[in-house]
Each structure stands twice: as C-alpha cells, then as structure tokens.
VOTIZA-584812 format. One record per residue: y, x, z negated of N, C-alpha, C in turn; residue in three letters. Coordinates in pm, whole numbers, plus 50000, padded with zeros to 5 digits. Example, Ala and Ser with C-alpha at 12.3 -4.5 7.8 and 13.67 -1.06 7.14 Angstrom:
494315131949220495505123049220496705132049220ala 497755128549292498945136749286500035129049213ser 
//
This chain:
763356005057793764786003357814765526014257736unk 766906021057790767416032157756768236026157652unk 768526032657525768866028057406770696023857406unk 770956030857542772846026557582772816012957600unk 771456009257651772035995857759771125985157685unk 770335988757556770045978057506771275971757384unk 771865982157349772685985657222774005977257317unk 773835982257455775155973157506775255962457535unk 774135957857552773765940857561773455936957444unk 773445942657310773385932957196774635930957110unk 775655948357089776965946657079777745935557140unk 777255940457269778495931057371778525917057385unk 777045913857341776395895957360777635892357200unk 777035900157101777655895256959778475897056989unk 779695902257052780945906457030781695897057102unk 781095892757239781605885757282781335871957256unk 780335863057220780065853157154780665851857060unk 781245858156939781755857056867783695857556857unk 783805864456968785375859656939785695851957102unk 784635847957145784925837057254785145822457139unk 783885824557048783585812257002785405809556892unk 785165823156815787105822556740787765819856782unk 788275822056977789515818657015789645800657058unk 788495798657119788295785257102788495773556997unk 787945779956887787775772956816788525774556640unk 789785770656621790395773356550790235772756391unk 789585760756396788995757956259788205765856230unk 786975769456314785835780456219786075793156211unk 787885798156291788695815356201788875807756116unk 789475797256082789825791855982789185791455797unk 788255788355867786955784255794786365801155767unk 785855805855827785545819355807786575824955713unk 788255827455726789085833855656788585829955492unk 788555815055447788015812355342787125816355291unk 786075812955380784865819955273784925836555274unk 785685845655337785855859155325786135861355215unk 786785855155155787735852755019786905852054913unk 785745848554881784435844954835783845863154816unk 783765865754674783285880754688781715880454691unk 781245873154698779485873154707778905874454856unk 780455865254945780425867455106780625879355132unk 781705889855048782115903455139781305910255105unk 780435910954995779465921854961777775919455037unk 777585904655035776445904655124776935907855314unk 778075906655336778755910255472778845928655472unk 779175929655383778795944555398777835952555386unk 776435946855311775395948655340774925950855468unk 775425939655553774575934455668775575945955787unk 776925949855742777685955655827776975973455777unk 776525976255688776505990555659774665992355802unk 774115983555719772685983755754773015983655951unk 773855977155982774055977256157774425989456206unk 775525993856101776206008656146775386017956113unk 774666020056027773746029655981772336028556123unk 772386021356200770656016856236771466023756387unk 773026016256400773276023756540773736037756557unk 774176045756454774446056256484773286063456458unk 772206060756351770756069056386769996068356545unk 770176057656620769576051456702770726058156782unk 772046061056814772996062956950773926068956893unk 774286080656840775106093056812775636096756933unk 776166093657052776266094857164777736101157150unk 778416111357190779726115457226779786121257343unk 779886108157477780346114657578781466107257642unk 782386112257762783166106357833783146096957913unk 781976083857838782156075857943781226061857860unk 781146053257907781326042357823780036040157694unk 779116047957699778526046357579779236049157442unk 780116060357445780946061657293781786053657259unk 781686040757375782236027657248781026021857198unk 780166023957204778826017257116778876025956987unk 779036040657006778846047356907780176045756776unk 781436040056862782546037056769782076024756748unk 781626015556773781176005556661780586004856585unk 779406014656592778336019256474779286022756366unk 780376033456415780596039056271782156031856229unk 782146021656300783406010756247782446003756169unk 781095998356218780655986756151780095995856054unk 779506008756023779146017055894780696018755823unk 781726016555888783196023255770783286006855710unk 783185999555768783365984055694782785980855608unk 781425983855632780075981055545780525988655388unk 780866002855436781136008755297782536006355208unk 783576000455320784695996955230784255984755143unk 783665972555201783605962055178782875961955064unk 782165971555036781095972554943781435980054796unk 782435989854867783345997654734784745989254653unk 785445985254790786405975954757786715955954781unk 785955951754740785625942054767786955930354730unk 787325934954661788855925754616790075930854683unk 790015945454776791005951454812790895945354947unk 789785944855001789365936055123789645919355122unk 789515916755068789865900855028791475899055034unk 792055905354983793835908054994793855908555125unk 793485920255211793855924455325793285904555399unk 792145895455406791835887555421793365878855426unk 793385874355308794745871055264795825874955334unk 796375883155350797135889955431797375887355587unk 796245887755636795545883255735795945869455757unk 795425860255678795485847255718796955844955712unk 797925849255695798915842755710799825846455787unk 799295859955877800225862556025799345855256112unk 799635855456209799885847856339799055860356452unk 798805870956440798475881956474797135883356527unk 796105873856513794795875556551794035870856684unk 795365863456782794945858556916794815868756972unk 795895875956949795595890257076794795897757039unk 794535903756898793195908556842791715906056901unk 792095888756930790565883856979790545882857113unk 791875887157190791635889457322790995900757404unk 791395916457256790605925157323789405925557259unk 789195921657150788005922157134786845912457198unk 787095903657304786675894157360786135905257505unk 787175911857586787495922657660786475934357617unk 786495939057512785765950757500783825946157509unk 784025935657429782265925357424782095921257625unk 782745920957680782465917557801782365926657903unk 783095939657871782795952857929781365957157876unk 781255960157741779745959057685778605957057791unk 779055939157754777805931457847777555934257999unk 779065939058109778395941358194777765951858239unk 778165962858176777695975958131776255974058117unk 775765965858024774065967257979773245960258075unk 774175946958118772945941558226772905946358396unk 774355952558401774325959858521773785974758519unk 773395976358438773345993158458771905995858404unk 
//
C-alpha cells in the first residue's frame, strides 16, 4: 500500500473519529479541557504528538498540488505541537484555559470533522 493512502486512512479515521465523537458529545471536550490543564497530560501528549509528526514527515515529506500535502501539514502541525507542548507546557495550559471559555470550538470541530472525512475518502477510494 502507497504510503499517501495509508497515512490517509489513519489521519483521517483519527481525525474524524475524534471530533465526530467531540461534537456529539459535550461532556468528554469538556472533560478533556480539564485534564489538558494537568501538566503530566501536556507533556506525555506531546510526547505522543512529536513522535506522530516526526514518524509522518520521515515517512511523507510530500509537497505537491494536490491532496497529499494535507497529510504532510499534519505531520508538521502534529511535530510543531509536540515541540511547543513540550517546551511550553504552562503557556499551553493558559491557551487551554483560554480556550475553555469561548464558545469558539463547534465550528473548529466542524472543519476539522470535514478535513478527517476528505482524508478518509481519499485513502479508501484511491
């Protein structure tokens, strides 16, 4: 299997499972915002976010005009997170904070719901 369309069916499965499951379900953004707040959560979360971004941009460095270089912008979103989260871990927790108290994250999780479902049909159609 070609490394676009496995990378796009595992992005796109997580991406979209995951803010299908957020918009649904109010309590566990809820619940998640909290324990973000928790610095033992953002530093083992950025572990796990550096190690994803680091594995996809060795694995799919891809810069072309057409839908694989959104796999490759998640690699190096989920490698820029990994390393903020890991340098600034209390500066991240604010922004958390911050966060939880606009109103701002439905439409957030609408495209990011949108982009995980382009993903997915991308990898299993193609």
């Amino acid at each position: 299997m070609e490394t676009s369309i496995f990378l796009a069916k595992a992005w796109g499965l997580l991406i979209t499972v995951s803010a299908f499951a957020f918009l649904i379900n109010e309590k566990a953004r809820k619940n998640l915002m909290k324990v973000m707040e928790d610095e033992s959560f953002m530093l083992s979360s950025g572990y796990m976010a550096l190690v994803l971004g680091i594995l996809t941009i060795l694995f799919h460095n891809v810069w072309t005009s057409d839908w694989k270089v959104v796999i490759t912008l998640f690699g190096y979103l989920a490698f820029i997170k990994g390393v903020v989260r890991l340098s600034f871990p209390e500066a991240t927790i604010n922004i958390v904070r911050s966060m939880e108290k606009k109103k701002g994250t439905t439409p957030l999780l609408f495209l990011v719901l949108a982009i995980g479902v382009y993903l997915v049909y991308k990898g299993f159609s193609g």
